[in-house]
C-alpha positions in Angstrom: 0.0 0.0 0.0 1.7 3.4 -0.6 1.9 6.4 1.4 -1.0 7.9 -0.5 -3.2 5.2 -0.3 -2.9 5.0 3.8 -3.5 8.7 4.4 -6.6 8.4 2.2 -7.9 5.6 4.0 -7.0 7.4 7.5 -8.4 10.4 6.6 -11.7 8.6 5.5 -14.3 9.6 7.5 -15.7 7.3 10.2 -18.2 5.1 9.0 -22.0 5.6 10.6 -22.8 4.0 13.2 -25.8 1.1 12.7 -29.6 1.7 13.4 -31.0 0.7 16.6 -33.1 -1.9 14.6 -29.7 -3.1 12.4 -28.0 -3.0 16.3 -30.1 -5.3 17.8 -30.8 -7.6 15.1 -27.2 -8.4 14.5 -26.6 -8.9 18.3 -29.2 -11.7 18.2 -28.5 -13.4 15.5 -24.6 -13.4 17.1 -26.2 -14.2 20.1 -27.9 -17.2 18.7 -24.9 -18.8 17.0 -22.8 -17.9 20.1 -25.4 -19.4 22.6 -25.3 -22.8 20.3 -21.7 -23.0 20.1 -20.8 -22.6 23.8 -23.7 -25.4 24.3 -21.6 -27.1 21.5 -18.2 -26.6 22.6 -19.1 -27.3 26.2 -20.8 -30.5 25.0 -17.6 -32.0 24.0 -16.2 -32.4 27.0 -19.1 -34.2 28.7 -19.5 -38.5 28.0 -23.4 -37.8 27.3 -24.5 -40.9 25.2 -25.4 -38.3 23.0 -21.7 -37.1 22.1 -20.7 -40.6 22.5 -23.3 -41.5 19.7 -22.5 -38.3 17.5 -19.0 -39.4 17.3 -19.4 -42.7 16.6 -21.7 -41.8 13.9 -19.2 -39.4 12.4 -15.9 -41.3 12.9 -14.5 -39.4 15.7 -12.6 -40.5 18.7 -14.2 -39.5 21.9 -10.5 -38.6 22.9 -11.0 -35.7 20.0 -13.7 -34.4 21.7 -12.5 -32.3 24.1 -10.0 -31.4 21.7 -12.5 -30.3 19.1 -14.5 -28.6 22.0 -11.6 -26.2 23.0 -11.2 -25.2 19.2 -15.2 -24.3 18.8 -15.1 -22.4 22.4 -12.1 -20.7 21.5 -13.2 -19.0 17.9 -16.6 -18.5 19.9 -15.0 -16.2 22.7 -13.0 -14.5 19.5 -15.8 -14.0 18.4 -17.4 -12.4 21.5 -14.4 -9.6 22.0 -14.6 -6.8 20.0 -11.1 -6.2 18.8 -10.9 -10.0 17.3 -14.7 -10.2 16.2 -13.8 -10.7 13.0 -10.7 -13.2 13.5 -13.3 -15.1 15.6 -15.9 -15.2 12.6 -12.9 -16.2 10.2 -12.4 -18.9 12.7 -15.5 -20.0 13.2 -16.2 -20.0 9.4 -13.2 -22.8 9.5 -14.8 -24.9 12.0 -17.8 -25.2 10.5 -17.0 -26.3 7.2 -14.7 -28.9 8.3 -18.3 -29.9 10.4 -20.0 -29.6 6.4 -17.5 -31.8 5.2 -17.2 -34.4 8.1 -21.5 -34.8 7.6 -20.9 -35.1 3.6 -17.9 -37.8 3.9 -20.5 -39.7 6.1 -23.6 -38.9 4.1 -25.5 -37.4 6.9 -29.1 -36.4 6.3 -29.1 -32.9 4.7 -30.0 -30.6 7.4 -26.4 -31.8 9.5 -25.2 -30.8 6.6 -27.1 -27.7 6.1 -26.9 -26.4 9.4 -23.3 -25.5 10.1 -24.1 -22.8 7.2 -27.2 -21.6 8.9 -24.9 -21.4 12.5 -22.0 -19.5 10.3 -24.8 -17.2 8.8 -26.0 -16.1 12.3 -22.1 -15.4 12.9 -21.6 -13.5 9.6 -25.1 -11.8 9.2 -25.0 -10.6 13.0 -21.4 -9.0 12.2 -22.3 -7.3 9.2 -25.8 -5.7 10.9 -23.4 -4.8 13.9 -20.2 -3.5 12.2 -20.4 -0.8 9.1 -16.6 -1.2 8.4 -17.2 -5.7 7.9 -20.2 -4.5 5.9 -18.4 -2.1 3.4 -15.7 -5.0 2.9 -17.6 -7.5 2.3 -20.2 -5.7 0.4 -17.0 -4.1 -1.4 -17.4 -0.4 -0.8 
């Protein structure tokens, strides 16, 4: 980037901030797809017969488990500070399509493998109704 380029982009001005409506919408819908994924994460380290039965299903080791729970709680709380919101939702984005492709090598039922998109849309639709600067990226402004 050249000299020019970062004083026009620090002089930009700040962008607005969201609408109440935009505001709150985005912080349930993040609130949603947190809420799951701290039930989720915190799942994994539990021997429900559920988990056991989830992982057997999909070829995983119960000893991955806890493994796999520290990785979905630690994009989640990413994703909870502001300063590494995005990072998080990057993260997260990660995590879930490895969980699309673990439920397509088994040839789950389509809504397992439909919902880790739904969860990442929550993510991602929350953080572009909360954050003008994520919007204008993505929405390439």
């Amino acid at each position: 980037m050249t000299q020019a380029a970062v004083l026009e982009t620090l002089a930009a001005p700040a962008p607005a901030a969201p609408s109440k409506a935009r505001l709150w919408t985005g912080r349930v819908l993040s609130g949603i797809g947190v809420a799951f994924m701290l039930v989720d994460g915190a799942f994994k380290f539990t021997t429900h017969p559920a988990v056991e039965d989830a992982n057997a299903h999909l070829g995983w080791s119960m000893q991955l488990a806890p493994y796999l729970g520290v990785i979905a709680l630690a994009c989640t709380l990413l994703y909870v500070i502001r300063r590494t919101r995005v990072t998080g939702a990057v993260l997260m984005t990660g995590y879930l399509g490895g969980a699309v492709a673990t439920h397509v090598r088994v040839e789950g039922p389509a809504f397992s493998i439909v919902f880790p998109f739904i969860v990442g849309a929550f993510f991602w639709g929350g953080l572009l109704l909360r954050d003008e600067r994520v919007r204008a990226v993505v929405m390439g402004r």
